[in-house]
PyMOL Python script that loads the backbone (N, CA, C, O; Angstrom):
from pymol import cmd

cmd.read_pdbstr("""\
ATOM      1  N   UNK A   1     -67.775   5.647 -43.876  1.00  0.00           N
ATOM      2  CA  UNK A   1     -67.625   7.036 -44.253  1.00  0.00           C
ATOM      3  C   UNK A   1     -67.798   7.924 -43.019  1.00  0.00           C
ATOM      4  O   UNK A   1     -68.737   7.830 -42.228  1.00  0.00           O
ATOM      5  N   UNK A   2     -66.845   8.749 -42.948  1.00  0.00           N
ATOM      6  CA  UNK A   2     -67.123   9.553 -41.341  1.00  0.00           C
ATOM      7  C   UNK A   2     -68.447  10.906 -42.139  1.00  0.00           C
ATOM      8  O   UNK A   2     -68.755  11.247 -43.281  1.00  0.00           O
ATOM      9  N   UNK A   3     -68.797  11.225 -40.964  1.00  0.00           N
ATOM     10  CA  UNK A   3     -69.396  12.091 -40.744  1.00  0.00           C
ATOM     11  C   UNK A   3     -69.334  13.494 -40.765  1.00  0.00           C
ATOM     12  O   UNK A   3     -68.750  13.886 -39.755  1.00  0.00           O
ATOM     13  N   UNK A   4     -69.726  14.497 -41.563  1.00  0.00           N
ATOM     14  CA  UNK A   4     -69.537  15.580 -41.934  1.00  0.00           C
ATOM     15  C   UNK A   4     -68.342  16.577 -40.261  1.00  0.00           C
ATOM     16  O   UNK A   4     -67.259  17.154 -40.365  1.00  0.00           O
ATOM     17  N   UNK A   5     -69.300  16.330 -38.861  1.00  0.00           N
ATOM     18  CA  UNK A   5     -69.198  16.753 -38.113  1.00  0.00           C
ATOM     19  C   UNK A   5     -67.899  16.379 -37.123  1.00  0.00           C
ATOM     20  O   UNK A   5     -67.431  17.080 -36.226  1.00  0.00           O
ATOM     21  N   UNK A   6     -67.381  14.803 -37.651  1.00  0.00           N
ATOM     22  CA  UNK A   6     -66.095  14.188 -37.151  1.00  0.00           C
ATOM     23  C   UNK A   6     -65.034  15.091 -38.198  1.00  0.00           C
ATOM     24  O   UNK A   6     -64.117  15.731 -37.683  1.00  0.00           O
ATOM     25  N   UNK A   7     -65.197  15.092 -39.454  1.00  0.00           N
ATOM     26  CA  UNK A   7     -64.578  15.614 -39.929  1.00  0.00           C
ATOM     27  C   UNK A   7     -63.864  17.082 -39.694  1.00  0.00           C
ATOM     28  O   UNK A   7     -62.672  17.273 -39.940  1.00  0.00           O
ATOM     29  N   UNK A   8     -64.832  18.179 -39.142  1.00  0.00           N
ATOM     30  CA  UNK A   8     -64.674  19.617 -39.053  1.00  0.00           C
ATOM     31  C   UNK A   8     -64.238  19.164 -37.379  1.00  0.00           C
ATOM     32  O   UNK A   8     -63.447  19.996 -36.935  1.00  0.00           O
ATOM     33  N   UNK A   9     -64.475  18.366 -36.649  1.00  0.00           N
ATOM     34  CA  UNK A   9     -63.845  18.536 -35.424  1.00  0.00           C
ATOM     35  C   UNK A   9     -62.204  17.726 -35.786  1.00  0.00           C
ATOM     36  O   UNK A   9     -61.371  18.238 -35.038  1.00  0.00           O
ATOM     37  N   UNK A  10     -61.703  16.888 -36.495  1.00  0.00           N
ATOM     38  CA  UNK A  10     -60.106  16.556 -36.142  1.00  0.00           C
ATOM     39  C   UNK A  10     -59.738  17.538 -36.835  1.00  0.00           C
ATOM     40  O   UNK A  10     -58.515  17.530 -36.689  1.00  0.00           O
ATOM     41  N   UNK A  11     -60.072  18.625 -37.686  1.00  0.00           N
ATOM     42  CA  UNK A  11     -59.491  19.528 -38.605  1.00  0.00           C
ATOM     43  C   UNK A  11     -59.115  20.360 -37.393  1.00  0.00           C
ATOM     44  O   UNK A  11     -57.947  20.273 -37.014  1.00  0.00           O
ATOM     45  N   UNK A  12     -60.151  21.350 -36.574  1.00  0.00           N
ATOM     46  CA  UNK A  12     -59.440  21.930 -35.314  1.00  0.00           C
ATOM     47  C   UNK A  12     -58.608  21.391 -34.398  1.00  0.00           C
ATOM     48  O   UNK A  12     -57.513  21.868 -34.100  1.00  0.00           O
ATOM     49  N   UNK A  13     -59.215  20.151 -33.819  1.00  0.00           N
ATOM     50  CA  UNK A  13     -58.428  19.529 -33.040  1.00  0.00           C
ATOM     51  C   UNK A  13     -57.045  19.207 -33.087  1.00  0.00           C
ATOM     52  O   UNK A  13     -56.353  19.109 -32.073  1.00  0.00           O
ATOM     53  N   UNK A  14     -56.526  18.999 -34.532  1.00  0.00           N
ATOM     54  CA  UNK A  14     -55.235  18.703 -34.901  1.00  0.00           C
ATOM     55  C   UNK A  14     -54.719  19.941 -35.054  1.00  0.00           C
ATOM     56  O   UNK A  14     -53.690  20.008 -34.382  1.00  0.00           O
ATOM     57  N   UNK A  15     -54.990  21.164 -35.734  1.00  0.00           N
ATOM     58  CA  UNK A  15     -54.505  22.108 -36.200  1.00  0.00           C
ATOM     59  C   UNK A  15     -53.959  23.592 -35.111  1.00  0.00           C
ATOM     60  O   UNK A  15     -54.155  24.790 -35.313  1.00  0.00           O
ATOM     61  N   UNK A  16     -53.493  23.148 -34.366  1.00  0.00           N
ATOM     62  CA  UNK A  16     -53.235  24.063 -33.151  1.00  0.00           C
ATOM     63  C   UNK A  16     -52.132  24.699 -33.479  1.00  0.00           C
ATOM     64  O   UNK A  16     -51.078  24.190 -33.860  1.00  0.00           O
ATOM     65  N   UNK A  17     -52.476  26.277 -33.269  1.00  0.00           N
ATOM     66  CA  UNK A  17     -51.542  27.498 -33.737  1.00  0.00           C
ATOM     67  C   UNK A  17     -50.373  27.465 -33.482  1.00  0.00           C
ATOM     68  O   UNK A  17     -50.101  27.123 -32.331  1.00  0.00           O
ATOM     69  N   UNK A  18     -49.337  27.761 -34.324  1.00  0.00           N
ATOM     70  CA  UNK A  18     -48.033  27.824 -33.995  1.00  0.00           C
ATOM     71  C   UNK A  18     -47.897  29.207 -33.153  1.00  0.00           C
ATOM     72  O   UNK A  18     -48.342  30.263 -33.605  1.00  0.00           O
ATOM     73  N   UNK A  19     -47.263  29.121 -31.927  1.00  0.00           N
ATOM     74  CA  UNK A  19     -47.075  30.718 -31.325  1.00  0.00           C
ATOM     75  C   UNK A  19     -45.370  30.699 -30.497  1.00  0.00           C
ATOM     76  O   UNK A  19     -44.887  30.310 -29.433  1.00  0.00           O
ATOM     77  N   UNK A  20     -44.882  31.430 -31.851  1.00  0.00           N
ATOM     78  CA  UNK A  20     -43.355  31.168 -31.892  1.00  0.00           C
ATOM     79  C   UNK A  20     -42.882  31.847 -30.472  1.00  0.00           C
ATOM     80  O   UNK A  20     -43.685  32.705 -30.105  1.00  0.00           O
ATOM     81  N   UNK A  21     -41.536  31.626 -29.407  1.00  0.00           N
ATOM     82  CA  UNK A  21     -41.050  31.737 -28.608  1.00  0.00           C
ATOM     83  C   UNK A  21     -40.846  32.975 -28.446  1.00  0.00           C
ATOM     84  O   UNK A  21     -40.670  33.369 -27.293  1.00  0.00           O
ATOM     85  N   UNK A  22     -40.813  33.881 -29.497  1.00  0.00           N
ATOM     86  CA  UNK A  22     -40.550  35.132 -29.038  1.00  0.00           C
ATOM     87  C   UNK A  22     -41.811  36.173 -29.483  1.00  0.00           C
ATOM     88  O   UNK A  22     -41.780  37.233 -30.109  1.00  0.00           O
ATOM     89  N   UNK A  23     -42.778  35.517 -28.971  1.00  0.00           N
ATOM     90  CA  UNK A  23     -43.957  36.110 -29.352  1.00  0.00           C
ATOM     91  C   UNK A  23     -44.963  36.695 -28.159  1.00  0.00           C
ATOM     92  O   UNK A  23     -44.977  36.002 -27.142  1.00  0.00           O
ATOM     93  N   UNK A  24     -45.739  37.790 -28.154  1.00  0.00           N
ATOM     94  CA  UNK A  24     -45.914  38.294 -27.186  1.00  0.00           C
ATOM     95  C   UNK A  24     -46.966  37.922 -26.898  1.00  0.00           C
ATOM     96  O   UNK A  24     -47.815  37.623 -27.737  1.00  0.00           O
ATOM     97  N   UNK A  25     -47.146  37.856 -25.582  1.00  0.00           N
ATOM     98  CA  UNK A  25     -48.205  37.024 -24.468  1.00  0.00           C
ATOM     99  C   UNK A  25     -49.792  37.358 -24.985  1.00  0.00           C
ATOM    100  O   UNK A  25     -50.533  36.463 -25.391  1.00  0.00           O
ATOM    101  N   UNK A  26     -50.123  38.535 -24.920  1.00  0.00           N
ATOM    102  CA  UNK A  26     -51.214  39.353 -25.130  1.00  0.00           C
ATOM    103  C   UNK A  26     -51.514  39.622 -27.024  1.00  0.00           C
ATOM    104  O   UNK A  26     -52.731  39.756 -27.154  1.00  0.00           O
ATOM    105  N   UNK A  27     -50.989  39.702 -28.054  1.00  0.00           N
ATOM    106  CA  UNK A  27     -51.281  40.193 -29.097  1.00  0.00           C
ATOM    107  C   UNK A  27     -50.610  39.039 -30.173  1.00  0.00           C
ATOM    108  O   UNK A  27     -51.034  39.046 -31.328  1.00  0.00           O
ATOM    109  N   UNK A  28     -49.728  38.208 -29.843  1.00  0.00           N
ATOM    110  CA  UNK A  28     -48.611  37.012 -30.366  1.00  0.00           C
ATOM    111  C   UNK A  28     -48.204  37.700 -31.216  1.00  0.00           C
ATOM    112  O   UNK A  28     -48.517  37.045 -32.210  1.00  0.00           O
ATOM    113  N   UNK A  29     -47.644  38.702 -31.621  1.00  0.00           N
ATOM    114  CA  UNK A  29     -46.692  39.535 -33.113  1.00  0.00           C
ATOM    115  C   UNK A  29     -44.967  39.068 -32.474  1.00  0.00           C
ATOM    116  O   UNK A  29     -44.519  39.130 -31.329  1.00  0.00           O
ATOM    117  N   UNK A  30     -44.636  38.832 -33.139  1.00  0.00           N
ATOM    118  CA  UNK A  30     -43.786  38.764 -33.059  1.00  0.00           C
ATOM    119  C   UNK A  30     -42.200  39.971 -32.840  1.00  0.00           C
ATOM    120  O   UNK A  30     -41.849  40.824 -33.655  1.00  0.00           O
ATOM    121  N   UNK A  31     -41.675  39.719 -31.805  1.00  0.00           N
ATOM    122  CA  UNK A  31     -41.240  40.986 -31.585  1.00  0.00           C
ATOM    123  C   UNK A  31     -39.822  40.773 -30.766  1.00  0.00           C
ATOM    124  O   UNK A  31     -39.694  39.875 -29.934  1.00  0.00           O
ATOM    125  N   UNK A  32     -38.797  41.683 -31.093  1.00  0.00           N
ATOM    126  CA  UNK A  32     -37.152  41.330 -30.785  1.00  0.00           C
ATOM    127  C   UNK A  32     -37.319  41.975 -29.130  1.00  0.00           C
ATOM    128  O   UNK A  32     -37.075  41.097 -28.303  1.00  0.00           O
ATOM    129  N   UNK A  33     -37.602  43.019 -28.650  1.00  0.00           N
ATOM    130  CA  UNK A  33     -37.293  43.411 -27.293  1.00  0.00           C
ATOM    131  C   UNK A  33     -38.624  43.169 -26.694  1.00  0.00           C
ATOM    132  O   UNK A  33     -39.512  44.020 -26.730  1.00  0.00           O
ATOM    133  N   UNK A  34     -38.787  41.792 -26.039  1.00  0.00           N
ATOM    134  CA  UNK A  34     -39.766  41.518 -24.694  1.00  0.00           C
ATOM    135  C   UNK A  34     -39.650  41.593 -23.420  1.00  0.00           C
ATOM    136  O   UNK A  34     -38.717  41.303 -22.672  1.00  0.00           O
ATOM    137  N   UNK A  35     -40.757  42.038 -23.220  1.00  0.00           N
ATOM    138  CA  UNK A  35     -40.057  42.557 -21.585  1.00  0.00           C
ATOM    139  C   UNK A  35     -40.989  41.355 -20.936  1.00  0.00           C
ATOM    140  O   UNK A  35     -41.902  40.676 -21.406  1.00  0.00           O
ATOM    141  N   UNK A  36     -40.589  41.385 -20.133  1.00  0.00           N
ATOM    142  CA  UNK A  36     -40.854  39.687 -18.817  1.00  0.00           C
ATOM    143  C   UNK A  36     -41.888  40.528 -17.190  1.00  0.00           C
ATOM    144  O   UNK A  36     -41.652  41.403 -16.358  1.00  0.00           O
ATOM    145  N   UNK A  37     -42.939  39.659 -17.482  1.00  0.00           N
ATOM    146  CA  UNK A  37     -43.410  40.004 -16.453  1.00  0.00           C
ATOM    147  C   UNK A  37     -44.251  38.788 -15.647  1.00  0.00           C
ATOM    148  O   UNK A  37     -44.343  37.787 -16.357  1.00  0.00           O
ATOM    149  N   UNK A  38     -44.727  38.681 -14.658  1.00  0.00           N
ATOM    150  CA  UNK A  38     -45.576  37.326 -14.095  1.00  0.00           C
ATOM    151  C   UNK A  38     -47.124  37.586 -14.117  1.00  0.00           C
ATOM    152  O   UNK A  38     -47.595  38.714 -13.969  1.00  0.00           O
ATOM    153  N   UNK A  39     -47.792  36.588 -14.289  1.00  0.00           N
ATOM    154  CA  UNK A  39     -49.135  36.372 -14.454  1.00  0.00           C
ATOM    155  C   UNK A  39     -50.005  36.294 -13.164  1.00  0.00           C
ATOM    156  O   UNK A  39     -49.434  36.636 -12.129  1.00  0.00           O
ATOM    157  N   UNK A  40     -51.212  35.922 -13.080  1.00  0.00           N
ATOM    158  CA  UNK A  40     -51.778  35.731 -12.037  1.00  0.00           C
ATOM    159  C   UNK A  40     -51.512  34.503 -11.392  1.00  0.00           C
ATOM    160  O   UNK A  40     -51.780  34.520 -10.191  1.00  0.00           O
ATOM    161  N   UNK A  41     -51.000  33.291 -11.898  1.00  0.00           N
ATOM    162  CA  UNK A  41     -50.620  32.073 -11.367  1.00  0.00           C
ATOM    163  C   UNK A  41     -49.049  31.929 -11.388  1.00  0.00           C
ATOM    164  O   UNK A  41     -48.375  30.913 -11.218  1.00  0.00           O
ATOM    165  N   UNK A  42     -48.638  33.273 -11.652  1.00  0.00           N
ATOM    166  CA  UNK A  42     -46.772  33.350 -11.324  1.00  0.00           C
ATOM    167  C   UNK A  42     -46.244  32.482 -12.191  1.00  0.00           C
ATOM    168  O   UNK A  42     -45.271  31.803 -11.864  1.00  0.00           O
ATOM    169  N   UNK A  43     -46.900  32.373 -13.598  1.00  0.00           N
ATOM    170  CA  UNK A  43     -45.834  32.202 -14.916  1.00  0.00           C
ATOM    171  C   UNK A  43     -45.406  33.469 -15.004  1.00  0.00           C
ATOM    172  O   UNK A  43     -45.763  34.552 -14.541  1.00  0.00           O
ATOM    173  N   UNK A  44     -44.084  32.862 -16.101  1.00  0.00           N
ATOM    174  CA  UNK A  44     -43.622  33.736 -16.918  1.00  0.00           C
ATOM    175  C   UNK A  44     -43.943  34.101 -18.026  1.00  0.00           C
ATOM    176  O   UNK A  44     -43.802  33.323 -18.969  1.00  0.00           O
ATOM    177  N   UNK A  45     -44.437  35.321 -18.209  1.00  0.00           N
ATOM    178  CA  UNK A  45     -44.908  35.614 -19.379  1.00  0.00           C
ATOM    179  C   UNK A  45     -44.099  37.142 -20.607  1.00  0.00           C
ATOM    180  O   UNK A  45     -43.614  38.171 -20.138  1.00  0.00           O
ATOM    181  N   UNK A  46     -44.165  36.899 -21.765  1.00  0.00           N
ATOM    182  CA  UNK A  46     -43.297  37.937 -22.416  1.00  0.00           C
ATOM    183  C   UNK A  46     -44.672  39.254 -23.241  1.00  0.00           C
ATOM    184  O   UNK A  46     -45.490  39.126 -24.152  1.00  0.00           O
ATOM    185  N   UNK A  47     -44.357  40.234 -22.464  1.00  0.00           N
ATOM    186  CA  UNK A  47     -44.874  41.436 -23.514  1.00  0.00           C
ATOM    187  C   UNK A  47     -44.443  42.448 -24.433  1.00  0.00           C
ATOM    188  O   UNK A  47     -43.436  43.054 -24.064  1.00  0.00           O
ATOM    189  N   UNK A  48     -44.833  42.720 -25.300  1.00  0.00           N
ATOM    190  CA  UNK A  48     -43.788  43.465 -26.300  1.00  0.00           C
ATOM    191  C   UNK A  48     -44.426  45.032 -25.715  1.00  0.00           C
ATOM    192  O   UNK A  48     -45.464  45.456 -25.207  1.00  0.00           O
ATOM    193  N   UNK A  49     -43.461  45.407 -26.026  1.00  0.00           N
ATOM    194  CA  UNK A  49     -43.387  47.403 -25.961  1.00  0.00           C
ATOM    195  C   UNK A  49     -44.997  48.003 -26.188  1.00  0.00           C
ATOM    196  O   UNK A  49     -45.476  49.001 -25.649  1.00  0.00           O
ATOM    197  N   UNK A  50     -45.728  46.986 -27.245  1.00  0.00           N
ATOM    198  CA  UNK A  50     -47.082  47.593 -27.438  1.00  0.00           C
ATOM    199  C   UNK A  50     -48.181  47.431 -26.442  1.00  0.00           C
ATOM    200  O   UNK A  50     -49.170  48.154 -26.323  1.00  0.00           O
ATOM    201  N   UNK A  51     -47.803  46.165 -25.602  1.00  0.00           N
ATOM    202  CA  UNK A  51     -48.595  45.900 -24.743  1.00  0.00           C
ATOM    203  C   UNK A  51     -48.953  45.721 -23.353  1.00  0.00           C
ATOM    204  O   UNK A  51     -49.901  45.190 -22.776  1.00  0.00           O
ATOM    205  N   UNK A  52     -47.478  46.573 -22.845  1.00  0.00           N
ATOM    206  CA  UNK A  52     -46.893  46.886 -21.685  1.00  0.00           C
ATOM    207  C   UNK A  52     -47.830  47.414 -21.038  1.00  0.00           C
ATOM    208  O   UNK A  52     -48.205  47.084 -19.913  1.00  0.00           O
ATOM    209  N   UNK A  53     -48.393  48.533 -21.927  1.00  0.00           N
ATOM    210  CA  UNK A  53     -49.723  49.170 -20.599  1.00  0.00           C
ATOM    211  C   UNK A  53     -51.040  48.491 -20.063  1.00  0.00           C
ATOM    212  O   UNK A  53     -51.666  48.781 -19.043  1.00  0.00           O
ATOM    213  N   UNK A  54     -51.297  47.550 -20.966  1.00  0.00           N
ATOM    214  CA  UNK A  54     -52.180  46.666 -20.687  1.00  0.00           C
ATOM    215  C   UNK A  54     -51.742  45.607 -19.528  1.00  0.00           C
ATOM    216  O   UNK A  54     -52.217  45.136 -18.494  1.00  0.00           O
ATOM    217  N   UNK A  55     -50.891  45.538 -20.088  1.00  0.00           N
ATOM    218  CA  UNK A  55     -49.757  44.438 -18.532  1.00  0.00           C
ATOM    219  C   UNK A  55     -50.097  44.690 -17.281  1.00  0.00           C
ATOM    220  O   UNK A  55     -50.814  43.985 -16.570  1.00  0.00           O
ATOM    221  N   UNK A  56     -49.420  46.022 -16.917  1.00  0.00           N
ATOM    222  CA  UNK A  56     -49.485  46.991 -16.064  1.00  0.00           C
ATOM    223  C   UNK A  56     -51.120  47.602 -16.001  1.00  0.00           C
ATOM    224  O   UNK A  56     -51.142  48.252 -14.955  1.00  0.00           O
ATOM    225  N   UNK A  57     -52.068  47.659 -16.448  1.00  0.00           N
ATOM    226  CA  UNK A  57     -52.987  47.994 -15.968  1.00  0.00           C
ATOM    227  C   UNK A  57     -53.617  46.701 -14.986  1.00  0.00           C
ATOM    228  O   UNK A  57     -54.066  46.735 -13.841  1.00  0.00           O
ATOM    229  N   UNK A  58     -53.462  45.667 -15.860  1.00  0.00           N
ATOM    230  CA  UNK A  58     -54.097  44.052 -15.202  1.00  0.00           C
ATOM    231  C   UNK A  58     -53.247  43.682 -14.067  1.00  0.00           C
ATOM    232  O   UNK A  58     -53.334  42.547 -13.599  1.00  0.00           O
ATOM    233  N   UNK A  59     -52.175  44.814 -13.436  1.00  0.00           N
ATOM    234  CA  UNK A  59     -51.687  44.407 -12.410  1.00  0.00           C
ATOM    235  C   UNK A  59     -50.491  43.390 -12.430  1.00  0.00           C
ATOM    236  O   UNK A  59     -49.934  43.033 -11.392  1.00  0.00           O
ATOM    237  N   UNK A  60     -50.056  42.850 -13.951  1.00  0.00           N
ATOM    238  CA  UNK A  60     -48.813  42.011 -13.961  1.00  0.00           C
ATOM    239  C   UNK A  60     -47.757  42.492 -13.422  1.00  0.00           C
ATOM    240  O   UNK A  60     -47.496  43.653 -13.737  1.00  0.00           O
ATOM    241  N   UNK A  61     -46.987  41.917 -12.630  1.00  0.00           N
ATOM    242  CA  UNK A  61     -45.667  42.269 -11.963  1.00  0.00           C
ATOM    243  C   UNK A  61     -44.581  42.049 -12.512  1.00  0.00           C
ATOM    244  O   UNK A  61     -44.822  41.195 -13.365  1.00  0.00           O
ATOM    245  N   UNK A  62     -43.279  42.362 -12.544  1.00  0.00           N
ATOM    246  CA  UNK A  62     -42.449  43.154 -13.654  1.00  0.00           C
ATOM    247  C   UNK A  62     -41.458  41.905 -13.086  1.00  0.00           C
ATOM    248  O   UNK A  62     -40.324  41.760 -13.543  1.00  0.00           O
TER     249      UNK A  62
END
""", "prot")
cmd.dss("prot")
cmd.show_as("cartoon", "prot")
cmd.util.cbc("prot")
cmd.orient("prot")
């Protein structure tokens, strides 16, 4: 019989969020016009219209 505590850990472990392709970097909503900007390790990353200023405050480059 497993253990209360094996149990509640493969439940997270397996269950990893879906975060669909056109979803925004910072807030994940889903959203039709993303704008593209780079990260601190020079990915590519997508922000939606709501979260542009936050982008741009943290210094992401366009």
């Amino acid at each position: 019989m497993k253990s209360l505590l094996t149990k509640i850990k493969e439940q997270f472990v397996t269950s990893t969020p879906k975060i669909p392709k056109n979803a925004c970097y910072f807030c994940k909503r889903k959203a039709s016009d993303l704008r593209n900007y780079r990260n601190e390790s020079n990915k590519k990353i997508k922000v939606c219209y709501l979260c542009v200023e936050y982008a741009e405050r943290r210094a992401f480059r366009k």
